[in-house]
N, C-alpha and C positions, 0 to 999 in steps of 0.2 A: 658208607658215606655218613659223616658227622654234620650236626647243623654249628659247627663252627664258624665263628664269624659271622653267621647268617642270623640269627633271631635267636633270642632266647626270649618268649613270653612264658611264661608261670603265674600259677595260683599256689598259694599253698594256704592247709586248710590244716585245721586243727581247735582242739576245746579251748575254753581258755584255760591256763595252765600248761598247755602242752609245748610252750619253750618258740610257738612257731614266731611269735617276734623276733628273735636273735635268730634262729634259723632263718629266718628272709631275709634279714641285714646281711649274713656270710654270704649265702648262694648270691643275691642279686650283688654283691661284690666282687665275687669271684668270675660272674659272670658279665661283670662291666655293665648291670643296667640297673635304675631307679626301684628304692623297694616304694610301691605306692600303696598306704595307707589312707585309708577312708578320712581316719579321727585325723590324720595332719593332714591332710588335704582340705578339709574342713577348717581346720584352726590356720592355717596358711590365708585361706581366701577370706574370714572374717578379718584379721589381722592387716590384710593389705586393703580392705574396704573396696573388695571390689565386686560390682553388683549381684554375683553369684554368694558371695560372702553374706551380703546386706540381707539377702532371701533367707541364709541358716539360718542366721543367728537371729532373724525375728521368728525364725519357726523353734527353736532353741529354748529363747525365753519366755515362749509361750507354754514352754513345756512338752512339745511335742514330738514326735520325731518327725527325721527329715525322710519325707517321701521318694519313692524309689526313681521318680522321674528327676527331681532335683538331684538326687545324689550321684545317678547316671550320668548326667548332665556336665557335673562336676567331675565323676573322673573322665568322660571322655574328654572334657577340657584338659585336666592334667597329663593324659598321654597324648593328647595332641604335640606335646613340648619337645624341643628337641631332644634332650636328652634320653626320650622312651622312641625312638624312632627305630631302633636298631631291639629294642624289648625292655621290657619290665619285670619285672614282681612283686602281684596282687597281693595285699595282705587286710584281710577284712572285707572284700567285695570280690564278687557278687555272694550275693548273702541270701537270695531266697530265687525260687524260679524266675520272673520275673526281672530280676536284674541279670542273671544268665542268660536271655532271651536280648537283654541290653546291648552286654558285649559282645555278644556274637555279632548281631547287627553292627556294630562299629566297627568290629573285625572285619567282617566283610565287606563293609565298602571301602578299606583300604586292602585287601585284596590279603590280607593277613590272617592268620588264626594262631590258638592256644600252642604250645609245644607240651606242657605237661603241666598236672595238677597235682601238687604233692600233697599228700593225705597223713600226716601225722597222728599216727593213733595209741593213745594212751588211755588205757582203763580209766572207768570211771570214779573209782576209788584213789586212784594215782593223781587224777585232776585236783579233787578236793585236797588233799592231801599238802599239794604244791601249792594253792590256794590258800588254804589255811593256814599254811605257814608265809607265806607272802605277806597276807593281813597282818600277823605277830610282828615281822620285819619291819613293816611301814607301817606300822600302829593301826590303821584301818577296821577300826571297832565296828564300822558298818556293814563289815563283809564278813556277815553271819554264813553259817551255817545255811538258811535257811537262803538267804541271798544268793547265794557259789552254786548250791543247788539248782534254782531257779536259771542262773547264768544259763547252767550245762543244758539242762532240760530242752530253753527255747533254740540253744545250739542244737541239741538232735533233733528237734522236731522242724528244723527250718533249713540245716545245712546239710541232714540226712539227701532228701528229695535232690537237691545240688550233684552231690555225689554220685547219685544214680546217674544222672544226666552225662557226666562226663565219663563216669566207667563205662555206659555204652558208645562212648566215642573212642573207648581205648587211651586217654589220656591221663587216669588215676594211677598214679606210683604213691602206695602204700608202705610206708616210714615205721618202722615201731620206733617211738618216741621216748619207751623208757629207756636209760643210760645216762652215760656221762655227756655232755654237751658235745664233744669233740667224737664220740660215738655215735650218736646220731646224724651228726655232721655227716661223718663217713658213709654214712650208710643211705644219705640224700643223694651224695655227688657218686656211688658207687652204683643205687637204679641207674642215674640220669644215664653216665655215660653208659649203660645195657644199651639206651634207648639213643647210641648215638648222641649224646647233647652232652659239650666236653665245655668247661670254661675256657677265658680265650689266652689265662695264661698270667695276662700279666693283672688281673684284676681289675678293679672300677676303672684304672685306665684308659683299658680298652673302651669304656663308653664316651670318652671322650678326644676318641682318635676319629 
């Protein structure tokens, strides 16, 4: 039994560096539903001025960051939309316990939960590496050494804890991220369907059939 056509929710997780931006734009394509990111959810609701927006962006320019209840708040507004009624793909959230405790909660009162959490994992030599040359590419003189470091550090020590959480739900499918793009690809949609979870075929279309 396939959950074809029935749901696809996802997280996928990974350092930065580890390519999962473009890997969540293929799968959540192939599998016809919204990739929702934190940071354009964010710049979407400041943009449109609408009162969820007005609260970032004064927390924003105060320099601070935005609280996990605001930030909550905000994607469950975005998967309320239609477009994610049929699923999603999380990229950037849930970010610390805390916010995992969030979406479970909203999952549940619409009687839904997670299908799987893909774990892209790339040494942490390999990150820097991608990193460092990223900065070179787009000039980014600010993105020291000592900066990319710091990145990865607050990602293990915030997104480790997460992880545990779902691997004892059984929902962590474990990626090795090094490869060619189209490799890794392979080897996302190669777990999924193990676990039963097949795209629908004809791609983002299907999300809006």
């Amino acid at each position: 039994m396939t959950h074809q056509n029935a749901s696809a929710r996802f997280l996928i997780v990974g350092p930065q560096g580890s390519g999962k931006g473009t890997q969540g734009v293929l799968v959540a394509e192939a599998f016809g539903v919204p990739q929702v990111a934190t940071g354009d959810i964010f710049r979407a609701n400041v943009k449109g001025g609408t009162e969820l927006g007005k609260r970032v962006q004064a927390i924003i320019e105060a320099g601070d960051l935005v609280p996990d209840e605001l930030t909550s708040e905000l994607v469950s507004d975005r998967l309320e939309q239609a477009d994610a009624e049929r699923g999603f793909l999380l990229d950037g959230y849930p970010r610390n316990r805390g916010q995992v405790d969030d979406l479970a909660r909203f999952l549940s009162t619409r009687g839904a939960s997670l299908d799987a959490v893909i774990e892209l994992v790339v040494p942490r030599e390999e990150s820097i590496s991608r990193l460092r040359q990223r900065a070179l590419e787009q000039g980014r003189t600010d993105d020291t050494e000592e900066v990319i470091e710091n990145r990865l550090a607050i990602y293990e020590r915030e997104t480790a804890p997460i992880l545990d959480v779902y691997r004892a739900q059984g929902l962590v499918v474990r990626i090795d991220g090094v490869g060619t793009l189209a490799e890794v690809t392979e080897r996302i949609f190669v777990a999924l369907a193990e676990r039963g979870l097949q795209p629908n075929g004809d791609g983002a279309a299907a999300g809006a059939a």
